[in-house]
Steps between C-alpha positions, in 0.01 A plus 500: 500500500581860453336681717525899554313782665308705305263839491230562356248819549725543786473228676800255590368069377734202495511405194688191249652595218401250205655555138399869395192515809486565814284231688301725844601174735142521701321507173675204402422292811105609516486362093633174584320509826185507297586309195587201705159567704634453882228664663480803356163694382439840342625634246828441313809720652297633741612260783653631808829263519727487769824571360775702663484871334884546521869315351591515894171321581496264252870399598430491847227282456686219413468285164119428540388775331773506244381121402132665499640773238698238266201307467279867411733590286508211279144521456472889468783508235283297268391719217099525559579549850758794470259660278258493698681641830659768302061621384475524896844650576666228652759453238678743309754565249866541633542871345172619694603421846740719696790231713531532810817418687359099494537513917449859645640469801745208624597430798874494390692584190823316545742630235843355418831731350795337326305213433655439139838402441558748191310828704721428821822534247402803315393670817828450596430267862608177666293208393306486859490192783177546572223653296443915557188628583280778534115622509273686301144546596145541355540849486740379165251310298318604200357249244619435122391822289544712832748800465817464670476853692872710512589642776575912542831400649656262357602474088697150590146280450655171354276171390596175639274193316428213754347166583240502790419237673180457681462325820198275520516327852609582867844348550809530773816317444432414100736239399619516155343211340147650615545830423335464175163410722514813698424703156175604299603664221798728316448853342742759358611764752728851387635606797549831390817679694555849613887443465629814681267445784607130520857644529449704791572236708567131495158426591343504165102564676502881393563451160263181441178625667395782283075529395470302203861373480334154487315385168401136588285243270310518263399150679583260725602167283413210718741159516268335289565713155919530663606230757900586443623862501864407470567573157271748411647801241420795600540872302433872588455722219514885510339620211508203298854451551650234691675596853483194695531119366576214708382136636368429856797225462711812562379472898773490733211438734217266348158545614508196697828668710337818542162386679681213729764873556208702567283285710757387744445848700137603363182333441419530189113515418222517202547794308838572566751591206853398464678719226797310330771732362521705185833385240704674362453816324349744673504836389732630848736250325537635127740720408328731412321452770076475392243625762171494408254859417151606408399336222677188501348102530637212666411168387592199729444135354568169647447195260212354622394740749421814309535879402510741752469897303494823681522825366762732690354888587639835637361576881229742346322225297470280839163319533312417793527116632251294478361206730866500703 
């Protein structure tokens, strides 16, 4: 599944993303509800269904529900069917909905630096013993399409294309060869960096944190469509041109490393995200160096996982958040 966040009229819906359409997740359930007839009356799509409202819920709620929306989906997704919850406006074409970030507001986003073998060199650092780590909050996230905001401050605003990873289960103490269990779901992350900020210090939190420095999804792509993440290619272009190119088989920490790392001193829970390192050639890197300005786009895409776009704007143009 592919599922994402979505607004319509305003309002935030959890959504799947199916082909070119966008799938509203309770419409879904309430038309395979009442095409396989268990106990429900009334009109068609006009059930009430109990189905978390939110990515956090849903995730918290364990895989119960997400067996529930498999099963929808498969029906919904059927041609007749689709057509018939796009009439009522539970189903909609993928250019008419506005992303969301796919969960608003985590409990945790984990992030990893020097991460990739090639970005540790050309930054010019010690391959590390243990893998580095900061924060970035909610406060970060905007969805695919969503303008990367600049700051008034700062003119060092540098892209860094990443592979998220989405944790789907409560777990302390992960080892290795179960880490895979712990986790949902992988999206494509740009943790966009305020370099001189980050510089300030060598605590990187000032430079990471900035509002909207966090474009995260379009959707979260569950284990089922991508059960191995450990040679995926990722590549960040800036304006069509290529900045970034490199393999998750670049790790010097694989994903199974990082959550057994992370979840020997923190519980990790539903919801969480773990951020995995950005490769080699970021724009802080180039010479000339390449910082990003009004008007630009970043594109992020991870074979198999997807295209993450945002459009880059001057502080004027800022637009108000939605559903964070």
């Amino acid at each position: 599944m592919r599922l994402v966040t979505f607004s319509t009229f305003g309002e935030s819906r959890l959504g799947a993303l199916v082909d070119r359409s966008i799938v509203d997740l309770r419409g879904a359930v309430i038309a395979w509800r009442h095409a396989s007839g268990a106990g429900m009356t009334g009109e068609p799509y006009s059930v009430d269904v109990s189905l978390p409202t939110t990515m956090l819920a849903l995730l918290q709620a364990g895989e119960e529900p997400r067996a529930v929306i498999r099963n929808a989906l498969a029906y919904a997704t059927e041609p007749e069917t689709l057509a018939a919850l796009t009439r009522v406006g539970l189903a909609f074409q993928a250019s008419q909905v506005r992303y969301l970030p796919p969960i608003l507001q985590p409990g945790k986003i984990i992030c990893l630096g020097h991460n990739y073998r090639k970005h540790v060199l050309e930054m010019k650092h010690e391959i590390p013993k243990y893998p580095v780590l900061f924060a970035k909050f909610a406060n970060t996230l905007v969805g695919h399409g969503a303008p990367v905001v600049l700051p008034t401050i700062s003119r060092q605003v540098d892209y860094e294309g990443e592979l998220a990873v989405v944790i789907g289960k409560r777990g302390k103490h992960i080892a290795k060869e179960h880490a895979l269990d712990y986790i949902v779901g992988y999206a494509p992350f740009n943790d966009v960096s305020v370099r001189d900020y980050q510089r300030r210090t060598s605590q990187w939190l000032q430079g990471k944190t900035f509002d909207s420095c966090g474009p995260f999804g379009p959707a979260i792509v569950t284990l089922d469509e991508l059960p191995d993440p450990a040679a995926l290619e990722l590549t960040t272009r800036l304006n069509g041109e290529v900045m970034q190119n490199a393999n998750t088989s670049d790790f010097i920490f694989d994903i199974p490393t990082i959550l057994a790392y992370i979840s020997s001193f923190l519980t990790l829970e539903p919801g969480d995200v773990i951020v995995t390192g950005t490769p080699g050639g970021v724009g802080d890197a180039r010479d000339p160096q390449v910082f990003l300005k009004a008007g630009d786009v970043v594109e992020i895409e991870i074979s198999g996982v997807g295209v993450l776009a945002n459009p880059v704007v001057g502080p004027s143009e800022e637009l108000p958040r939605e559903g964070a």
